[in-house]
LUMTI-359277 format. One record per residue: residue number from 0; residue in one letter; chain; x, y, z of N, C-alpha, C, O in turn. Coordinates in steps of 0.1 Angstrom, whole numbers. Each point is the difference from the previous one (the first is absolute). Layout:
BEGIN
   num   residuo   cadena      nu      nv      nw     cau     cav     caw      cu      cv      cw      ou      ov      ow
   NUM         a        A       X       Y       Z       X       Y       Z       X       Y       Z       X       Y       Z
...
END
This chain:
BEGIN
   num   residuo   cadena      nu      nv      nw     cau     cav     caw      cu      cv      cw      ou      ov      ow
     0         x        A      43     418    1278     -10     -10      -5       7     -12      -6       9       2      -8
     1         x        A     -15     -16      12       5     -10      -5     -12      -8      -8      -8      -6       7
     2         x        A       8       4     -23      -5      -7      -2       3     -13      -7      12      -3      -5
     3         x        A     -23      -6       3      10     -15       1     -13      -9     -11     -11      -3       5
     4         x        A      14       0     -18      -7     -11      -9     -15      10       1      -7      -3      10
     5         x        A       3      11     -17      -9       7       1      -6      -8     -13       6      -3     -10
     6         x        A     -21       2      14      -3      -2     -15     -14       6      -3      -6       2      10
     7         x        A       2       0     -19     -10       6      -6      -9      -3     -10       7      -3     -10
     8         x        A     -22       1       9      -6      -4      -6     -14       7      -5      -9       3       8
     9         x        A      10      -1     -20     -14      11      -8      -6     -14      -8       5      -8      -7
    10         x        A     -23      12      13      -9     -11      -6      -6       9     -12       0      12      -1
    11         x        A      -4     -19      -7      -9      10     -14      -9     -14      -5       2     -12       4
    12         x        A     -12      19     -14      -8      -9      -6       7     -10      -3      -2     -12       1
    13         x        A      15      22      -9      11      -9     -12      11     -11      14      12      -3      -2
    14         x        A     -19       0      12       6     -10      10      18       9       4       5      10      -5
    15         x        A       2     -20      17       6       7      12      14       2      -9       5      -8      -8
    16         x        A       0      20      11      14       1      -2      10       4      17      -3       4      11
    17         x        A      15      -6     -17       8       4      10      10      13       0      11       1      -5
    18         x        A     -18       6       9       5      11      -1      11       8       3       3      10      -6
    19         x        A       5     -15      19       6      -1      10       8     -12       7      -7      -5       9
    20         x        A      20      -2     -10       0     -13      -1      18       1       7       8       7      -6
    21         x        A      -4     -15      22      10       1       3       5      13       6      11       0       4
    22         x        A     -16       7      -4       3      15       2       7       1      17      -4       0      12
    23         x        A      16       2     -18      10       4      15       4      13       3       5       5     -10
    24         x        A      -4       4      19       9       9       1       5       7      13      -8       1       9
    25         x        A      17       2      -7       1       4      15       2      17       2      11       4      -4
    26         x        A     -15       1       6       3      16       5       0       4      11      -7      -1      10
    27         x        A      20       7     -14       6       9      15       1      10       1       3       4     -11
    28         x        A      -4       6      21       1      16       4      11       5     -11      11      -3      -2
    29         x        A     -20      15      -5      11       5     -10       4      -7     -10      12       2      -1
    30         x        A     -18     -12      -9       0      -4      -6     -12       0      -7     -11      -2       3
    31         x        A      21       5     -19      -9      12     -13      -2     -14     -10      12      -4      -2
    32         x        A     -22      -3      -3      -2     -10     -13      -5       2      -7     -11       7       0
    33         x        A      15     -13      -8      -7       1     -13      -7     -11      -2       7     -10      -1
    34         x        A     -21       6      -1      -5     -11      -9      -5       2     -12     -10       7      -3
    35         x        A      21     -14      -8      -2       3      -7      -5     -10     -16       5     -11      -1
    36         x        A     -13      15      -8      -2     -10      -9     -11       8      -8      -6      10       4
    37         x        A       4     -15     -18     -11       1      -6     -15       0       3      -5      -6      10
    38         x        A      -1      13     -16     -17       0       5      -5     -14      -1       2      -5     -11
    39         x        A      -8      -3      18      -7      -9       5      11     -14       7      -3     -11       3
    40         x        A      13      18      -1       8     -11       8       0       2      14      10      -4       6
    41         x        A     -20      11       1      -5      -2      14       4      10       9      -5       1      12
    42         x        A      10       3     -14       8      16      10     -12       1       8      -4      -6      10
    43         x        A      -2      16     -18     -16       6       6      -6     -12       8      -4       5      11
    44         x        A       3     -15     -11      -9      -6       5       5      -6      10      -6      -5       9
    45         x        A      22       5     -10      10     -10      12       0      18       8      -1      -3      12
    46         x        A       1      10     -12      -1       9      12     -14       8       2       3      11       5
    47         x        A     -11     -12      -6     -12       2       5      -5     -14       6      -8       1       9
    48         x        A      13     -14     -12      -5     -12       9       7       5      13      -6      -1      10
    49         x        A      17       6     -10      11       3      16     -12       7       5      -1      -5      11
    50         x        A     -11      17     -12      -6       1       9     -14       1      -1      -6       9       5
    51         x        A      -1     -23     -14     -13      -1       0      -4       9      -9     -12       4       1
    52         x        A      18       0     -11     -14      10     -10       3      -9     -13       2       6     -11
    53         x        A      -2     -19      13      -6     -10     -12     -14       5      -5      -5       7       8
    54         x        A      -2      -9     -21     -12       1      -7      -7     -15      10       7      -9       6
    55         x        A     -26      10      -5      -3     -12       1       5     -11       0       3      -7       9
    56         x        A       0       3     -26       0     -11      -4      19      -3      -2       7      -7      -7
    57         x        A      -6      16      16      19      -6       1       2       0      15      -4       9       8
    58         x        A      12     -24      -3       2      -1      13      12      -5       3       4      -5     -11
    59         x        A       2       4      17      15      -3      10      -3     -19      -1     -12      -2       4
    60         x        A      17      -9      -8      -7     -10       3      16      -3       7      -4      -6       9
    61         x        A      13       5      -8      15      -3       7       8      11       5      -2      12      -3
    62         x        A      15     -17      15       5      12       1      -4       4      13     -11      -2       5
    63         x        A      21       9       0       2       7      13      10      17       0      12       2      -2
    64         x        A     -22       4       6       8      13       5       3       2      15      -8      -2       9
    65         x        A      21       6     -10       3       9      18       4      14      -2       8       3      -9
    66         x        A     -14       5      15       6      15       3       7      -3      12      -4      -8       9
    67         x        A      17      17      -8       3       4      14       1     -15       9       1       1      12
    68         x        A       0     -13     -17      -1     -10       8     -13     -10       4       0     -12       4
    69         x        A     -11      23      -7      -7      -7      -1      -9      -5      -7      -3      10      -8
    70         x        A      -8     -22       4      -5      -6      -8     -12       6      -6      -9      -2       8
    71         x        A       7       7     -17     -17       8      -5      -2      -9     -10     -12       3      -4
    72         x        A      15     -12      -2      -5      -6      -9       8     -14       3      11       0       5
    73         x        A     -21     -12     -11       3     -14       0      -1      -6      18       1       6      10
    74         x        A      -4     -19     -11      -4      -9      12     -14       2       8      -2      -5      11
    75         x        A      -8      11     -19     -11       6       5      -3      15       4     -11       3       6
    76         x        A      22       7      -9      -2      12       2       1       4     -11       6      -7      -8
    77         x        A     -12      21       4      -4       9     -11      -3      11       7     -12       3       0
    78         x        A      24       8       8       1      12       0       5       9      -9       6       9       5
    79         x        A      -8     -11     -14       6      13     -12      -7       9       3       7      10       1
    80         x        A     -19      -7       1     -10      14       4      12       8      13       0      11       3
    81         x        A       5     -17       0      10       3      12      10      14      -5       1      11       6
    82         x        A       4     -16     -15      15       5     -10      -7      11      -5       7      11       1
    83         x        A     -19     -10      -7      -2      11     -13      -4      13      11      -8       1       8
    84         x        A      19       8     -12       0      13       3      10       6      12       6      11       0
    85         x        A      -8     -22      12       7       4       9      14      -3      -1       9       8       5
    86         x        A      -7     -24     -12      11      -3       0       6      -2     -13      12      -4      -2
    87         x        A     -24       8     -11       9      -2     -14     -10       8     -11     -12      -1      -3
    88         x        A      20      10       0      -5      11     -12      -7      -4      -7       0     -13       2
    89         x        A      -6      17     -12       0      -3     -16      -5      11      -8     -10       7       2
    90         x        A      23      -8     -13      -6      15      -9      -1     -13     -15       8      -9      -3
    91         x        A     -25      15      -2      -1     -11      -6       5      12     -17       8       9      -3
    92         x        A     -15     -15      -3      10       7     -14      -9      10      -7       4      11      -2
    93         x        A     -13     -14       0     -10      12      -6      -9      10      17     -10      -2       6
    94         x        A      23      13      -3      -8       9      10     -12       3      -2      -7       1      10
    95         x        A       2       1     -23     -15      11       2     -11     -12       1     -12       4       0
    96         x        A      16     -19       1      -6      -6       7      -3      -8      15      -9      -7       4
    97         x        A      21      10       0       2      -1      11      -1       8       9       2      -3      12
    98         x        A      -5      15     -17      -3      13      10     -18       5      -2      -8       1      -9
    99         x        A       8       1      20     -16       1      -1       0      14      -4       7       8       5
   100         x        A     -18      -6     -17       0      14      -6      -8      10       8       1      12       0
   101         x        A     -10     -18       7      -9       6      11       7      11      12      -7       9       6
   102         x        A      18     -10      -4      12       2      12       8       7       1       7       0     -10
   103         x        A      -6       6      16      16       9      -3      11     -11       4      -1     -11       5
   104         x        A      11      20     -10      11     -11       8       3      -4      12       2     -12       3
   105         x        A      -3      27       8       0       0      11      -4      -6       5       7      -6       8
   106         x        A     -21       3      -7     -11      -9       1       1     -14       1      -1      -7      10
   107         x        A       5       3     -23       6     -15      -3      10      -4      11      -3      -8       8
   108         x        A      16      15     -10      10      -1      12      -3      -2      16       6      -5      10
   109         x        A     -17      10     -11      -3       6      13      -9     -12       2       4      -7       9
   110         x        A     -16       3     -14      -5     -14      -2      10     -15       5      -3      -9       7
   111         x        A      13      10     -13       9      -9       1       7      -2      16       2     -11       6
   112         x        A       0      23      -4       9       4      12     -12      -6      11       4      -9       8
   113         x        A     -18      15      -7     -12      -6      10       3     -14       2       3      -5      10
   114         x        A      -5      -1     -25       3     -19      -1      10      -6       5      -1      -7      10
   115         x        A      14      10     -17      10      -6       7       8       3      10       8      -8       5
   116         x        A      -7      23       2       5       3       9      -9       9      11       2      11       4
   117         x        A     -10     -20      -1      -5       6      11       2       5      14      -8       4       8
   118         x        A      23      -6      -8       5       1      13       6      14      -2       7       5       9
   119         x        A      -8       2     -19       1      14       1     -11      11      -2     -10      -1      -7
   120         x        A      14      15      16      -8       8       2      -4       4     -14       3      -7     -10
   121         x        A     -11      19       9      -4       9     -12      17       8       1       9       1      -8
   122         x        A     -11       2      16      16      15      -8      13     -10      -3       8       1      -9
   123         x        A      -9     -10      16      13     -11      -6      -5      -8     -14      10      -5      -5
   124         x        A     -18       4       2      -6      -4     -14      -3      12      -6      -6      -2     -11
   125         x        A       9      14      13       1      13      -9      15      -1      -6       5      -2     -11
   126         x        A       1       3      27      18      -2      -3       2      -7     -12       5       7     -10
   127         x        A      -8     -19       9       4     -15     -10      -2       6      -8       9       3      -7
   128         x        A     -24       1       3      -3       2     -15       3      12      -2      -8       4      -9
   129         x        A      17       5      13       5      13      -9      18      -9       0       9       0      -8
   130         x        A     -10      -7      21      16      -4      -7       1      -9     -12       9       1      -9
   131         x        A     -16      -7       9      -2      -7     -20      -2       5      -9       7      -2     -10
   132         x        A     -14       8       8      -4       6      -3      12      11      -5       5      -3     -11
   133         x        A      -1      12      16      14       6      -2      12      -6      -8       6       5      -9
   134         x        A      -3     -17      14       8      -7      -6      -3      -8     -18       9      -6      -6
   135         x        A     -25       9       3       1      -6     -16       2      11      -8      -5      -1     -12
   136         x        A      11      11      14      11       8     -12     -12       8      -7       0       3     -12
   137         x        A     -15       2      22      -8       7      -3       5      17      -3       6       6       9
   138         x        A     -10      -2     -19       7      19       3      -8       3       9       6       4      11
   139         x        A     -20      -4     -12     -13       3      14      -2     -13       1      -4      -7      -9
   140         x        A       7       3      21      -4      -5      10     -14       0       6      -6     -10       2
   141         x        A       0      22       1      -8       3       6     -11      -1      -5      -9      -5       6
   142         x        A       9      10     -24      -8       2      -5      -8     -14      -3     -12      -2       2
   143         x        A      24      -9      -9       1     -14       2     -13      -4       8     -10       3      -7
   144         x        A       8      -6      16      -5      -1      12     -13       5       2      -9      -6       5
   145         x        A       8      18     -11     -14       3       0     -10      -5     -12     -12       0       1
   146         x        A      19      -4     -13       1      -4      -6     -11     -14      -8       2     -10       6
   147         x        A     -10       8     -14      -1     -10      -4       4      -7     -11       4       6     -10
   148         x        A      -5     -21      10       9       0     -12       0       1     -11      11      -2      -6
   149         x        A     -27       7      -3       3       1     -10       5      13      -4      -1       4     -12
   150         x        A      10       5      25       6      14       3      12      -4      -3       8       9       0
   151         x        A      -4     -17      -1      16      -4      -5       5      -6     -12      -6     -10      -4
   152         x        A      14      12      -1       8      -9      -7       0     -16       1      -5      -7      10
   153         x        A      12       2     -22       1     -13       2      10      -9       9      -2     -12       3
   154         x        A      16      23       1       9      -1       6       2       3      13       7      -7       8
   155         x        A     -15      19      -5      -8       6      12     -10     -13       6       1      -3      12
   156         x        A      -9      -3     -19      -8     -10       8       6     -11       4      -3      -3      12
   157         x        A      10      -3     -19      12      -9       4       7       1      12       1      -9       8
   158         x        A       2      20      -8      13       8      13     -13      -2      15       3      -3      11
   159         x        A     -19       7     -17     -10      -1      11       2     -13       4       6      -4      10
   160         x        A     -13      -6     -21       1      -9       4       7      -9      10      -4      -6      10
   161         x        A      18       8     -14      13      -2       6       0       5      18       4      -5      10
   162         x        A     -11      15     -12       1       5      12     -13      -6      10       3      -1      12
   163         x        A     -14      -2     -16     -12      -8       6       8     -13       2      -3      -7      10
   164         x        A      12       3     -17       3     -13       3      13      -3      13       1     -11       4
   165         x        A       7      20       0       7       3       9      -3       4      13       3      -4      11
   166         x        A     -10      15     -15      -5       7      10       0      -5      18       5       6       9
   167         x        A     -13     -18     -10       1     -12      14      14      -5       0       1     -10       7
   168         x        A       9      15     -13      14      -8       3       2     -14      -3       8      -5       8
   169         x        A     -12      -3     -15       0     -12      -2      14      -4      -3       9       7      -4
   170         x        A      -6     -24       7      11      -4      -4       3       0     -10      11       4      -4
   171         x        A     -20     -10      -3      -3      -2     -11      -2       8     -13       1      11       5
   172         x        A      -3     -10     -16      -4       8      -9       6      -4      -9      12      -2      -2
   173         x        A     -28      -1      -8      -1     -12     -14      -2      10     -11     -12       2      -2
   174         x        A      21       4      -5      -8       7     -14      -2      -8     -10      10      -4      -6
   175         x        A     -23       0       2      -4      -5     -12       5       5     -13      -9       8      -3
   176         x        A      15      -8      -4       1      10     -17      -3      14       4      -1       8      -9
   177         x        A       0      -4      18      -1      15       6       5      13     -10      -6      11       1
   178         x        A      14     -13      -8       6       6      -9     -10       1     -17      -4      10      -7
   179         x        A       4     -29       5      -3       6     -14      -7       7      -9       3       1     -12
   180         x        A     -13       5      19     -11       7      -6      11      15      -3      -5       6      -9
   181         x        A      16       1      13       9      11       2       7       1     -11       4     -10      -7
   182         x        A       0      23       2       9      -3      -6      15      -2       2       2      -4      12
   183         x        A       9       5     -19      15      -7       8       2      10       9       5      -4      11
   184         x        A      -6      16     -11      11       6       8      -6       1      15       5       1      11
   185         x        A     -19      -2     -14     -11       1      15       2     -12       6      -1       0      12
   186         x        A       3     -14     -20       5     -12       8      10       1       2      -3       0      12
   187         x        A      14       2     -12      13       0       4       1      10      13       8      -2       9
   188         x        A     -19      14     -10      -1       9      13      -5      -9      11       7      -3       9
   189         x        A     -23      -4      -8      -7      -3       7       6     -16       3      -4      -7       9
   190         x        A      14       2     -18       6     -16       6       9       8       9       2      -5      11
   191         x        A       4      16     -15      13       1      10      -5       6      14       6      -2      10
   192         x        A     -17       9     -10      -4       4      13      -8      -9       9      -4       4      12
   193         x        A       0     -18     -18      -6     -16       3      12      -5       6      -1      -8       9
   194         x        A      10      12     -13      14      -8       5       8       8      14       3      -5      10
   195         x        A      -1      18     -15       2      10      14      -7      -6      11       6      -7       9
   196         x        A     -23      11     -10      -3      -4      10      -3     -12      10      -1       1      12
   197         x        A       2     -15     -25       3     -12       5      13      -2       7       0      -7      10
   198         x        A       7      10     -14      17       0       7       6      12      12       9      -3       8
   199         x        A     -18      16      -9       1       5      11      -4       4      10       4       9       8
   200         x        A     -20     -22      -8      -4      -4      14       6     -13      -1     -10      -7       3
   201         x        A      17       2      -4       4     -15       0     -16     -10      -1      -3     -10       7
   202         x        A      -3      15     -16     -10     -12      -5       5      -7     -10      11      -2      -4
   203         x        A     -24      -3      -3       9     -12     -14     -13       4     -11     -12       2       2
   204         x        A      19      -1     -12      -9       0     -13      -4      -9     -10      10       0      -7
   205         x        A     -17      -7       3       0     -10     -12     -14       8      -8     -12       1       2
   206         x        A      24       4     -15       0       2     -14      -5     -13      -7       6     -10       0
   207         x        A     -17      13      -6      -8      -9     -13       2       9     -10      -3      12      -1
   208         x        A       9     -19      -8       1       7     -12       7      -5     -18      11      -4      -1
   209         x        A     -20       4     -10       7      -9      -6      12      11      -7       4      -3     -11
   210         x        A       1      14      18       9       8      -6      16      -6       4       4       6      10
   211         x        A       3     -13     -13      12      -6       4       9      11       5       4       0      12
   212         x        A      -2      13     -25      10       8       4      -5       9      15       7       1      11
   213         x        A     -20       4     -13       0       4      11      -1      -4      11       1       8      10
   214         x        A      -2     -21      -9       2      -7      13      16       3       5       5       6      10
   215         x        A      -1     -12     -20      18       3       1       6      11       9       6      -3      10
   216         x        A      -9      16     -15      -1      11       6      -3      -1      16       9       3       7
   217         x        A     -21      -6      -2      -3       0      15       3      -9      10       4       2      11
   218         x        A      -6     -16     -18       1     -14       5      14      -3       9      12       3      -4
   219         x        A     -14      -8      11      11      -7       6      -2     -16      -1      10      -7       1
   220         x        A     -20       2      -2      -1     -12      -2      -9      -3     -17      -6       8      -6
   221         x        A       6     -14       4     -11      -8     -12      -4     -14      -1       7     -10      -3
   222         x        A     -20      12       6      -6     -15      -6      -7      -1     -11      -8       8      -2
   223         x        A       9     -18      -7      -6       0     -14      -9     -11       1       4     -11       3
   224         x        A     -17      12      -7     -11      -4      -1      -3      -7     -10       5       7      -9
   225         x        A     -11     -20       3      -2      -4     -17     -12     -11       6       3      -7       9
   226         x        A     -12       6     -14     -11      -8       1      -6      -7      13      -5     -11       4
   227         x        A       9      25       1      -6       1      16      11      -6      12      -4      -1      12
   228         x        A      16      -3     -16       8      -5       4      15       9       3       6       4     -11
   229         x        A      -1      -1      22      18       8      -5       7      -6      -3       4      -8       9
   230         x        A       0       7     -22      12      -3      -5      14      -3       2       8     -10      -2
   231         x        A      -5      31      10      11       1       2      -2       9       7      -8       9      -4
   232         x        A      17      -9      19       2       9      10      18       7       2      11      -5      -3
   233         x        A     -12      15       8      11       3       2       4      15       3      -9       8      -1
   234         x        A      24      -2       5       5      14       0      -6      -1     -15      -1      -9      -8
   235         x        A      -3      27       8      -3       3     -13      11       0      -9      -1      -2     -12
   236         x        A      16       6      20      10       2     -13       5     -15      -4       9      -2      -8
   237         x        A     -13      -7      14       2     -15      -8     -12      -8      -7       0      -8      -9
   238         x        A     -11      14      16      -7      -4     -12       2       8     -17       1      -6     -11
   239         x        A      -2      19      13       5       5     -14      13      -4      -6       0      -4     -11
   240         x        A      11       3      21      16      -2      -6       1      -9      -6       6       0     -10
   241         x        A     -15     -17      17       3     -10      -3     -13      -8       1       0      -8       9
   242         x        A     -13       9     -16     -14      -6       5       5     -20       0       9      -7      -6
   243         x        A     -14       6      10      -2     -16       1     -12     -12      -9       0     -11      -5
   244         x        A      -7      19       7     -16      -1      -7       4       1     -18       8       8      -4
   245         x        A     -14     -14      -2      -5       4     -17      -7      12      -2       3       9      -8
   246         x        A     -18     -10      21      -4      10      -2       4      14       2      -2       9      -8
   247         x        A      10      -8      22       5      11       3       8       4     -10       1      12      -2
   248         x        A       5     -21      -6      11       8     -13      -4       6      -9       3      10      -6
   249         x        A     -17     -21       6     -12       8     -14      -6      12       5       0      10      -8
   250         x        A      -3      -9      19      -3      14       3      10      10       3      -5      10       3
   251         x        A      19      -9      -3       8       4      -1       1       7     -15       0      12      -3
   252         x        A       0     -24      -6       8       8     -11     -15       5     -12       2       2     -12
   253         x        A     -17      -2      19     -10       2      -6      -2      18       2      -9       6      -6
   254         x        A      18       0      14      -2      12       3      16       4       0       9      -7       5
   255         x        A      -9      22     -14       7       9       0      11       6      10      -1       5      11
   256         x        A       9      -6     -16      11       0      13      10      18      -7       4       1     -12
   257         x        A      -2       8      22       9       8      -4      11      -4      -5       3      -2     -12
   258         x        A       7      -2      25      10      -7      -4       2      -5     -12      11       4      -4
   259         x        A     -15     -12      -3       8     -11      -8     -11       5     -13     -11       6       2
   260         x        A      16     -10     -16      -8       4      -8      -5     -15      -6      10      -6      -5
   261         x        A     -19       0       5      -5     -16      -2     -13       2      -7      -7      10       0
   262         x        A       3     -21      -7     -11      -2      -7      -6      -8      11       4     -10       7
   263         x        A     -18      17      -6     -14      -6       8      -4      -9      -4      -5       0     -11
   264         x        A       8     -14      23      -6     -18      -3     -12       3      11      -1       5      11
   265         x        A     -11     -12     -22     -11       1       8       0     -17       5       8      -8      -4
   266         x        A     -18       5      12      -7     -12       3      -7      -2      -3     -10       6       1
   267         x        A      12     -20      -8      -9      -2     -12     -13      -7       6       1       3      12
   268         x        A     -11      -8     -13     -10      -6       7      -3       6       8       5      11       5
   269         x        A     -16     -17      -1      -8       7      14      -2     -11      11       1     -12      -2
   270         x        A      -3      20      15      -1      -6      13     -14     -11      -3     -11       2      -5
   271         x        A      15     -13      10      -2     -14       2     -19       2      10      -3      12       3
   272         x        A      -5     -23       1      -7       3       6      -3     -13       8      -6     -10      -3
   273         x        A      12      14      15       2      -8       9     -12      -5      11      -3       6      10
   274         x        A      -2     -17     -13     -11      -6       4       6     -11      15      12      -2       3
   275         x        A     -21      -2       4       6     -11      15       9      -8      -8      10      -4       5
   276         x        A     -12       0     -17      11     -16      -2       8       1      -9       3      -8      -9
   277         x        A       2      25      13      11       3     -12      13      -4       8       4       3      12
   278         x        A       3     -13     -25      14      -6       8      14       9      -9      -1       3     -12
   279         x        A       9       0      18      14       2      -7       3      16       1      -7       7       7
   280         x        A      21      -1     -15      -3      14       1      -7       1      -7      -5      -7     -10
   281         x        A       2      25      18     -12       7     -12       3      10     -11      -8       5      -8
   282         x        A      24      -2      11       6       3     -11       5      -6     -14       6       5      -9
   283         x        A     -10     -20      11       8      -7     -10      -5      -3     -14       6      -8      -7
   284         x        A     -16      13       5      -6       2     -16       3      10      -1      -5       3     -11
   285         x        A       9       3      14      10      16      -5      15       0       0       6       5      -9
   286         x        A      -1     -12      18      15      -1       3       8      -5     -13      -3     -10      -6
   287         x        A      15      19       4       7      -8      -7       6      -9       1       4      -7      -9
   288         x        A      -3       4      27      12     -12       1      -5     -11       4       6     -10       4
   289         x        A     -21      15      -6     -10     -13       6       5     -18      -4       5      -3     -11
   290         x        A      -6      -3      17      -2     -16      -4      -8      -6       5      -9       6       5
   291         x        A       9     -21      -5     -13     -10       1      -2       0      17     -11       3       6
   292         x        A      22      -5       0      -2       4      17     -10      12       2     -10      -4       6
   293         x        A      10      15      -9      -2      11       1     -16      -2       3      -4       4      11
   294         x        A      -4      -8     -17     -13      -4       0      -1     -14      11     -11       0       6
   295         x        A      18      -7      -3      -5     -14       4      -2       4      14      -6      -8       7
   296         x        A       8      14      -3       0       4      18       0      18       3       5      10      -7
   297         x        A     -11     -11      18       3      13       5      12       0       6       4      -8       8
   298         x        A       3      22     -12      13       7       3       5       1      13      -8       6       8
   299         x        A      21      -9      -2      -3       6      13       8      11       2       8       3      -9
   300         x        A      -7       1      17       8      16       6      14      -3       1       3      -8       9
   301         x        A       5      13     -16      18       0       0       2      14      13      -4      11       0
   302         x        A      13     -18       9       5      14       9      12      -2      -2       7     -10       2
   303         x        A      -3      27      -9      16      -1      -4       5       6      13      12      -1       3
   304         x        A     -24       9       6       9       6      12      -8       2       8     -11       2      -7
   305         x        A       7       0      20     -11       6       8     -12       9      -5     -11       1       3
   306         x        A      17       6     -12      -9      11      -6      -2      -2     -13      -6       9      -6
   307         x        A       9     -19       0      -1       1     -14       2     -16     -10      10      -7      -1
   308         x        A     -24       6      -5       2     -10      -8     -12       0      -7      -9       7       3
   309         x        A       7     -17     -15      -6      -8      -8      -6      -7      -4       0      -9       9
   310         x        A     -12       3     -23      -9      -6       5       4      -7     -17      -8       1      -9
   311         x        A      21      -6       8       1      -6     -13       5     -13      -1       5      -4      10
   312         x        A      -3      -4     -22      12      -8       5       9       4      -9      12      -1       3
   313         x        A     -19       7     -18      13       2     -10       2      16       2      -8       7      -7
   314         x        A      16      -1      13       1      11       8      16      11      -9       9      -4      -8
   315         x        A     -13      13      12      10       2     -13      14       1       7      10       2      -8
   316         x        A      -8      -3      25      10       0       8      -2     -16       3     -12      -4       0
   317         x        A      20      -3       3       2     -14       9     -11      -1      17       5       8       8
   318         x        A     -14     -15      -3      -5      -1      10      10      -4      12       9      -9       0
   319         x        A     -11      17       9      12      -4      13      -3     -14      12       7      -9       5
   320         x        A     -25      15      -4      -5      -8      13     -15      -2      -1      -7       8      -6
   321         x        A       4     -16      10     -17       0      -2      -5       6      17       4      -4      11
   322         x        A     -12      13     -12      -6       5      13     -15      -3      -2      -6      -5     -10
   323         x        A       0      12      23     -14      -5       1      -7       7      -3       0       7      10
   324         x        A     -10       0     -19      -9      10      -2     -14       2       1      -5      12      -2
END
């Protein structure tokens, strides 16, 4: 999937914000991301626009998507109903509402399998969903399955969920905060078996999450999110080693690290509220290294390398190149 200047827009009494603003990314087969940032800097809403499950009053107003080569969104097409299911997961974050309590599991899976893969029989759609089924680290399996969900655990519905969302083989697969309702050691189980299975069908994953470290852990890539905008993209072990971003540092050193024994810098202020004729960064009433530029224009994208770059000018590494984003 290629996407290119996405932008996004939520109407309210209290008049339009931008919710969504610039938004680039490219994903390829087998490739695990992280988007990552604070609550209300757009994650949620920059990947649920990728396949149309915006609210009413939020819509796509710029921007083009391609899957696979070709165009589902921008120049007058709007196939995103296209992508959801057959060709891109989604486990959204709170299971026991995402799963119909009415249902067994079986059921649900098996619902899914009718929708998006109709080109298989009943006993080959039995096949699939005991092979998934198998594979989310159930002790019964079976039992699972017969199963409804307020018959399970919190970690158990998760692992369902997970599995309703695969099931049709998708390229794709988007976990929302999927984890944080868990406790640690159940996240650390259920991201690592998110990642198995993303990497050993050679699909691709993108991780929403405002947990840094555990992104760290799964990620092969990371993009950082701030006022609906990515900041900073890149290999995960250079964005941690060496962030580029203010904010990526602040969110670095705002959480707890084994390694190193450091006192926790928070960020001070809160996220900005970005209306159509907001000009400049939108980190820079927070930033420490902010100056008078910082505000007078909007930012543009620094590419320090094919895969990886910036959206600063006072950057805490030197800018190499300006690319297009």
């Amino acid at each position: 999937m290629r996407v290119r200047s996405l932008r996004v827009e939520a109407t309210s009494s209290a008049g339009t914000i931008v919710a969504v603003d610039k938004f680039g990314l490219d994903i390829f087969p087998g490739d695990v991301i992280g988007l990552i940032g604070e609550s209300g800097s757009g994650k949620t809403t920059a990947v649920r626009s990728l396949l149309g499950l915006t609210e009413r009053n939020v819509r796509i107003t710029e921007g083009s998507i391609y899957f696979q080569g070709e165009q589902v969104l921008g120049g007058g097409k709007n196939h995103l109903d296209r992508l959801r299911g057959r060709h891109v997961g989604m486990v959204f974050q709170n299971a026991s509402s995402s799963l119909n309590p009415l249902l067994k599991v079986k059921t649900q899976m098996r619902q899914v399998l009718r929708v998006n893969r109709s080109d298989q029989n009943a006993s080959a759609q039995q096949r699939r969903i005991e092979e998934v089924i198998s594979r989310m680290g159930f002790h019964d399996p079976k039992r699972v399955l017969r199963s409804y969900p307020h018959q399970l655990s919190g970690g158990m519905r998760q692992r369902a969920a997970i599995a309703i969302a695969i099931v049709s083989e998708p390229e794709i697969v988007i976990a929302d905060e999927s984890t944080s309702a868990l406790d640690v050691t159940t996240q650390a189980e259920v991201m690592e078996l998110v990642r198995e299975l993303a990497t050993d069908m050679g699909h691709s994953l993108i991780y929403v999450t405002h947990d840094l470290l555990l992104a760290a852990e799964v990620c092969t890539r990371m993009a950082v999110m701030y006022g609906g905008e990515i900041v900073e993209e890149g290999p995960t072990a250079s964005v941690i080693a060496s962030p580029s971003h203010p904010y990526t540092l602040g969110l670095l050193r705002s959480v707890p690290m084994w390694a190193k024994r450091a006192p926790l810098v928070g960020i001070e202020g809160t996220p900005p509220r970005v209306t159509p004729g907001f000009t400049g960064c939108r980190f820079a009433s927070r930033c420490p290294h902010a100056v008078d530029g910082c505000s007078q224009s909007d930012v543009a994208w620094t590419e320090t390398r094919p895969d990886q770059g910036f959206r600063c000018i006072q950057p805490e590494g030197a800018p190499l190149h300006l690319g297009n984003r």
